[in-house]
matplotlib code that plots the C-alpha trace (Angstrom):
import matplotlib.pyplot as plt

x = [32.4, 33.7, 36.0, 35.1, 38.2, 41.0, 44.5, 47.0, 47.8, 49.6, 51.3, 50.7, 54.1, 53.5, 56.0, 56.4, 58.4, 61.7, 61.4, 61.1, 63.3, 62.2, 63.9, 61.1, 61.1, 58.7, 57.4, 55.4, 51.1, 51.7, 48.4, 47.8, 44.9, 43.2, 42.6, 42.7, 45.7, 44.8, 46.8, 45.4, 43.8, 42.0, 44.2, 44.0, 45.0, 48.3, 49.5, 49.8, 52.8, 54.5, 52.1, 54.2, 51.8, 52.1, 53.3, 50.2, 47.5, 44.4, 43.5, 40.1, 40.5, 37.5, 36.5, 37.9, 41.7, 43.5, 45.4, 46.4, 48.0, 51.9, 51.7, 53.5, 51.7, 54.0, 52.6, 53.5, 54.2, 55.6, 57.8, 56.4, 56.3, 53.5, 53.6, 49.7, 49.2, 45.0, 42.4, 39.1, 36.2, 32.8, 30.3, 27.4, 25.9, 26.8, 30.0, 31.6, 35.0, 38.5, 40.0, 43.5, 45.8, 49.2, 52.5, 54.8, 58.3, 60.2, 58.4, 56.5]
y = [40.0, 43.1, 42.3, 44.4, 44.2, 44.9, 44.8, 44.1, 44.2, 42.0, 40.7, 36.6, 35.3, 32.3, 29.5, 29.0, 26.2, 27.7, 26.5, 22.7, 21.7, 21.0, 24.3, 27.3, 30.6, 33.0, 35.3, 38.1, 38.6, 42.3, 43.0, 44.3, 42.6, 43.5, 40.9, 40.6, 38.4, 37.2, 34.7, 30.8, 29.6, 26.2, 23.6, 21.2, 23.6, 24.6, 20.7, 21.3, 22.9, 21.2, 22.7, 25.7, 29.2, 32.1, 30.9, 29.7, 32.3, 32.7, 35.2, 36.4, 37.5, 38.2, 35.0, 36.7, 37.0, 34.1, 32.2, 28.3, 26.4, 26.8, 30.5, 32.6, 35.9, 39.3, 42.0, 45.0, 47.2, 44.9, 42.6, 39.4, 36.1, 33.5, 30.4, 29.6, 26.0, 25.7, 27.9, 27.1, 28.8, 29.8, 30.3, 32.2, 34.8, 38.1, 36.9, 34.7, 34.6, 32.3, 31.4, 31.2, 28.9, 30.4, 29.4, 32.0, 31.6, 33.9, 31.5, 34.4]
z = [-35.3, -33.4, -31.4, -28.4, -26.0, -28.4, -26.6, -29.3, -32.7, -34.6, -37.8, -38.8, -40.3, -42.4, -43.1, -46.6, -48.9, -50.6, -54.2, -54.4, -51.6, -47.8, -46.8, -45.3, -44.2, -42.3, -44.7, -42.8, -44.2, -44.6, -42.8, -39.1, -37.4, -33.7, -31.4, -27.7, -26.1, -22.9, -20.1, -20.7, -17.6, -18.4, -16.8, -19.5, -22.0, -19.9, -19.9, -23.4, -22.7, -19.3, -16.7, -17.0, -16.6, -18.5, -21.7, -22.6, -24.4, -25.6, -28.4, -30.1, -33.2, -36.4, -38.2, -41.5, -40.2, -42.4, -39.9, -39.5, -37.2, -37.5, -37.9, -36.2, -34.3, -33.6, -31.5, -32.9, -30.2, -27.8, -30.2, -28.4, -30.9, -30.5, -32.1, -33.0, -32.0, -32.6, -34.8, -33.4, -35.2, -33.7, -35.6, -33.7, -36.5, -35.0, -32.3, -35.1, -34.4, -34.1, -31.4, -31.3, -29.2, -28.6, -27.0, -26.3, -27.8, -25.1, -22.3, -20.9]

ax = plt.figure().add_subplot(projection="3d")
ax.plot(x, y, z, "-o")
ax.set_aspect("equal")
plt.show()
């Protein structure tokens, strides 16, 4: 899918297991992906996180983009950090595409 509204670019940091202990780290993809970030409104999405708007977002991003819950999202220009709570994939032929729900880590 092209993703037709593009507003952000960002960087997927992926925790990964140091050797064979329980110890991880972020360890960044390496790849820039577009997507478009935008403010979750559905009110049973924002009691995921304590009713409290604006750190709760939605993004749209092309079904190839290798994400999974527990991932972190960076916007590149802005330095914002996301958590990614849900991957949601819609498959629709042309308009495939994942949706991503993300939590803000700076609470805005």
């Amino acid at each position: 899918m092209t993703i037709h509204f593009v507003n952000a670019t960002f960087e997927i940091f992926r925790k990964r297991r140091i050797g064979a202990t329980n110890r991880y780290s972020m360890s960044a993809t390496l790849t820039a992906y577009s997507g478009d970030i935008q403010p979750e409104t559905r009110p049973e999405r924002i009691e995921m996180d304590g009713s409290r708007y604006g750190t709760l977002w939605v993004a749209f991003v092309d079904v190839s983009v290798d994400i999974r819950e527990g991932d972190e999202v960076h916007i590149v220009d802005t330095d914002k950090v996301y958590s990614v709570k849900g991957v949601q994939t819609w498959d629709g032929g042309l308009q495939s595409h994942k949706e991503l729900t993300l939590v803000s880590q700076d609470g805005s």
